[in-house]
N, C-alpha and C positions, 0 to 999 in steps of 0.2 A: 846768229840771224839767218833767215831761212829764207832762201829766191822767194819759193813761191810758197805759199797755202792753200792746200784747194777746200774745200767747204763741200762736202755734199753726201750724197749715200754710199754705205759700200752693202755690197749685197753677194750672199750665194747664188750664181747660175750656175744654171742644171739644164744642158742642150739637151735638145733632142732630137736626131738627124735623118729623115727618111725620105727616101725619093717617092712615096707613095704621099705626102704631104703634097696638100694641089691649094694652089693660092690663086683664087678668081678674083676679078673687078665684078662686081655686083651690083647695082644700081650706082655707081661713080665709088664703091667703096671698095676696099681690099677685104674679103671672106677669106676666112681657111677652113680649106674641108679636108675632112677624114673618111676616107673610103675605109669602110667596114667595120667591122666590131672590135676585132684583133690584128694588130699590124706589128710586122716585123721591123724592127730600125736598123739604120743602118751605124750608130754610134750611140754613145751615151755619156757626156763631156762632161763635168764639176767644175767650174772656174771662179772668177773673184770676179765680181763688175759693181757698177755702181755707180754716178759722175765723181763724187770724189775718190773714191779708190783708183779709178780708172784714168784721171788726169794726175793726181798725185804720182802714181806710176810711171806714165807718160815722163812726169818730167824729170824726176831721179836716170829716166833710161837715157834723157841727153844731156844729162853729168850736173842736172842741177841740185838743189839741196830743198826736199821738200819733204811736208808734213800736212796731212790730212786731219779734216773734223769731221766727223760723223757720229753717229749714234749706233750704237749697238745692244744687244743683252749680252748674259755672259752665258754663254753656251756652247756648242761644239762649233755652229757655224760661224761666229765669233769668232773661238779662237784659229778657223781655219782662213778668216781674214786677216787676222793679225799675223799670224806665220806668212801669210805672200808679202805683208805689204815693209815686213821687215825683210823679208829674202832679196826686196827691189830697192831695199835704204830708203826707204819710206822711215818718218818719224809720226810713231805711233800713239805720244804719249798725250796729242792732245784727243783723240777717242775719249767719249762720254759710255763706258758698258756701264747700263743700266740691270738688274737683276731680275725685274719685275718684269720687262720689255723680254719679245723674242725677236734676232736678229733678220733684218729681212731677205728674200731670197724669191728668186723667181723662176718657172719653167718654160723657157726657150723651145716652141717646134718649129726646127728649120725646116725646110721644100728642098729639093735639089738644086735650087738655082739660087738658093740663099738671101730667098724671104723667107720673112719670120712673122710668128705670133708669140708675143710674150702675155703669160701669165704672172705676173707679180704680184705679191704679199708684200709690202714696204716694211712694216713693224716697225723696231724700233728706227728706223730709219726716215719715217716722217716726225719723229717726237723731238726733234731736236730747235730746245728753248734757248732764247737772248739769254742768260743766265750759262747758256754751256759755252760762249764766245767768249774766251778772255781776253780783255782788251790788251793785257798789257804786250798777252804774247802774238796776239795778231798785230798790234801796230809796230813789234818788231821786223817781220815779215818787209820783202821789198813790192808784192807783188798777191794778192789774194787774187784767184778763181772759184766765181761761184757756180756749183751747178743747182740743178732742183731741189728743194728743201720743201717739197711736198706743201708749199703755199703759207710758209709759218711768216706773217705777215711781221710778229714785234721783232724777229731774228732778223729779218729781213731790213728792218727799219734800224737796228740796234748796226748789223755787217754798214749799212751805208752812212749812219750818222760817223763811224770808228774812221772809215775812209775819207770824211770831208775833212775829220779836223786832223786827219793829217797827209797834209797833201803829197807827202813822198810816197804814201801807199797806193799801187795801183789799181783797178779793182776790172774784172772782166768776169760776163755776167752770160750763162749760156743757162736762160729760163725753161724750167717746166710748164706745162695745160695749166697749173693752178698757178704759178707767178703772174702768168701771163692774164689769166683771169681777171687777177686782182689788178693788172694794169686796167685791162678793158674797162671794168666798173670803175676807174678812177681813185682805188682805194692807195694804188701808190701815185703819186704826184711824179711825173715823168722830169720836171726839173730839178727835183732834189733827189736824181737817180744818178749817183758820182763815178760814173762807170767809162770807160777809154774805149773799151771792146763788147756790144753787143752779137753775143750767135743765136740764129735761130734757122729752122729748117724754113723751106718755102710755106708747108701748111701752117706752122705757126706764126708763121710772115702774117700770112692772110689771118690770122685771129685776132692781129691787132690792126686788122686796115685801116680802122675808125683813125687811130696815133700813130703810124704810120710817116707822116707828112713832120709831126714833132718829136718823134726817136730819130729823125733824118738829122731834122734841125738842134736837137739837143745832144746826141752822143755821137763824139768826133768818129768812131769808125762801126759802123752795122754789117757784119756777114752772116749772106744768105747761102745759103746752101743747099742743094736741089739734088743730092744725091750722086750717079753716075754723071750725072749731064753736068756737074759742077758746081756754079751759083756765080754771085756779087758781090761785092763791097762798097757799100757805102762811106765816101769817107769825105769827112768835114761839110757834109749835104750833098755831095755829088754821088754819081753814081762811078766810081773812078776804075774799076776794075771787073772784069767779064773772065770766068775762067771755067775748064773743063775737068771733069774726075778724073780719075786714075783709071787707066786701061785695067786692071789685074782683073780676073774672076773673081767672082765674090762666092766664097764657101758660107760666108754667114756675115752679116751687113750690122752686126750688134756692136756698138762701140766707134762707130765709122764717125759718127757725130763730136765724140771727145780725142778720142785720137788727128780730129784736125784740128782740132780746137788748140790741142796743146798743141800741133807743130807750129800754126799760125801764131799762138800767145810767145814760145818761146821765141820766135823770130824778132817780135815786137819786141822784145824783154832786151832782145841783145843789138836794138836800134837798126834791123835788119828794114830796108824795103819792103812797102806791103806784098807788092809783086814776090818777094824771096821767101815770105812769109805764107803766104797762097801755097807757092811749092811745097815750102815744108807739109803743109797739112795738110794737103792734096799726099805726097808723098806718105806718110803715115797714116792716114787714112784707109787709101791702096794695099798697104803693107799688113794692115789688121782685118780687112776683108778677108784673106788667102786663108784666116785660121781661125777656127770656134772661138768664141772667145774674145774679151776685150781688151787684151795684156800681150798675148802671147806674140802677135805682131809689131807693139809698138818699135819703134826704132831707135839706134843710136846716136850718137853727135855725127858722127865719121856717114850711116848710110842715108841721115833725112838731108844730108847738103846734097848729094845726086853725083 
C-alpha cells in the first residue's frame, strides 16, 4: 500500500539562465524580453518537472512510499524520466508510455533574479484517460494528490467518484487554468468535489471569484499562496491562517508551487497542525528556489521540521 499517489505530468525541463533576460510589468502583465538577436547564457540545465513527478518526488524525499501516474510516450525523454523518478524510490509502474504520444517537455528562460517564462509542449502528458486510473490500485493508496491533468474532465470525474466511495482515501487537489475553467463554467459541481486540501496561487484565487464564497464553504481547508509575500489558509470557512515565504534567494521560482504543496500535504498526512504544516511548505518551498530545477531542493524528513 502506498502513502501517497500523486496524479499529474512529468515533463522534460530544459532552463535557460541569463542575466540579459529582462522580465517587465507591461500593461498589469508580466512581458519577457530579449535584448538582441544572439545572447550568451549563463547556464543550460535538463531536469525532471511536472506536478506529479515533482510531488511524487517530494514525498519518497520525506521517507514516504510513493508512486506517480502520468502519461508519457516511449522515448529518450521518457526514459530520462523514469531513470530519476526511480533514482528518488518513486513507483513507476503505474506510468501509461504511450508509443504514438511524444513525452512532454518545456523551455524554461530564467532572468537573474529568478523569474521565468515557460515554454511548454505538454504531449503525452495532457492524454491521460479514466481508463489509465486503476481503481483497484488507487484505492489502495492512503492519500492521492492531484495536480493539472490538462482539464481531462471524465479522469477528473472518474479520480473523484474512486475517492467518495471510499472514504479512507484522501484526496488533495492543486488545479491547473483548465481545471479551474471547467470549475468557472460550472462543468464540475463544487459539491461533489471530495477533496480535504485545495492549492491555488492568488491569480488563480481570483479566476474563480464567482465560487469563491462555496470552495470556502464546501472544502475543509483552501491554501492560497502569493509567492514571496506567503499566502492563507482557509480552513473549515475561516480564514484561520496569515503566513510569510521563505527569506532564500530565489535562483529559479519553478516548482515553488509543489514543493509546498507536498511539505504542507505531508504534515496534514501525519496529523501535524496546520500552522507546522505552513512551515513545512514554506520550508521546502524556500529550499527548491536556491536551485534550477523542481527536485533538486526538495527536502528531507530530519531538514523540513527546522
Amino acid at each position: 500500500m502506498h502513502d501517497f499517489i500523486s496524479i499529474g505530468s512529468s515533463l522534460v525541463d530544459m532552463f535557460i539562465h541569463s542575466d540579459k533576460f529582462k522580465v517587465d510589468d507591461l500593461d498589469g502583465e508580466n512581458r519577457f524580453v530579449l535584448q538582441g538577436d544572439k545572447v550568451d547564457i549563463e547556464s543550460f540545465v535538463v531536469r525532471i518537472g511536472g506536478g506529479g513527478a515533482n510531488t511524487a518526488t517530494g514525498f519518497t524525499r520525506l521517507g514516504f512510499d510513493a508512486a506517480v501516474i502520468s502519461e508519457t510516450g516511449k522515448d529518450d525523454f521518457a526514459n530520462v524520466i523514469f531513470r530519476n523518478l526511480q533514482k528518488n524510490r518513486v513507483d513507476t509502474s503505474l506510468i501509461i508510455k504511450e508509443k504514438r504520444e511524444i513525452t512532454g517537455g518545456s523551455v524554461i528562460l530564467v532572468s537573474g533574479n529568478g523569474r521565468r517564462t515557460v515554454m511548454v509542449h505538454r504531449g503525452a502528458a495532457s492524454m491521460l484517460d479514466s481508463f489509465d486510473i486503476s481503481p483497484y490500485r488507487l484505492t489502495k493508496a492512503r492519500w492521492v494528490h492531484l495536480s493539472s491533468i490538462s482539464g481531462r474532465l471524465e479522469t477528473l470525474k472518474r479520480i473523484f467518484e474512486l475517492v467518495k466511495v471510499n472514504p479512507e482515501l484522501k484526496l488533495s487537489w492543486n488545479p491547473g487554468s483548465k481545471e479551474l475553467a471547467l470549475l468557472a463554467d460550472g462543468k464540475i459541481n463544487i459539491e461533489e468535489i471530495p477533496c480535504l486540501i485545495l492549492f491555488l496561487n492568488a491569480k488563480e484565487w481570483e479566476l474563480v471569484r464567482k465560487q469563491q464564497k462555496q470552495l470556502i464553504k464546501e472544502i475543509p481547508q483552501i491554501v492560497v499562496t502569493k509567492g514571496a509575500e506567503g499566502g492563507e489558509v482557509y480552513i473549515h470557512g475561516e480564514k484561520s491562517l496569515k503566513f510569510f515565504g521563505a527569506k532564500s534567494k530565489s535562483v529559479d521560482d519553478t516548482g515553488a508551487g509543489d514543493a509546498f504543496a507536498t511539505g504542507y500535504v505531508a504534515g496534514q498526512y501525519l496529523n501535524l497542525p496546520p500552522k507546522t504544516s505552513v512551515e513545512w511548505g514554506v520550508r521546502n518551498a524556500g529550499s527548491v528556489i536556491r536551485y534550477f530545477g523542481a527536485q533538486t531542493g526538495l527536502l528531507g524528513r530530519d531538514r523540513i521540521k527546522g
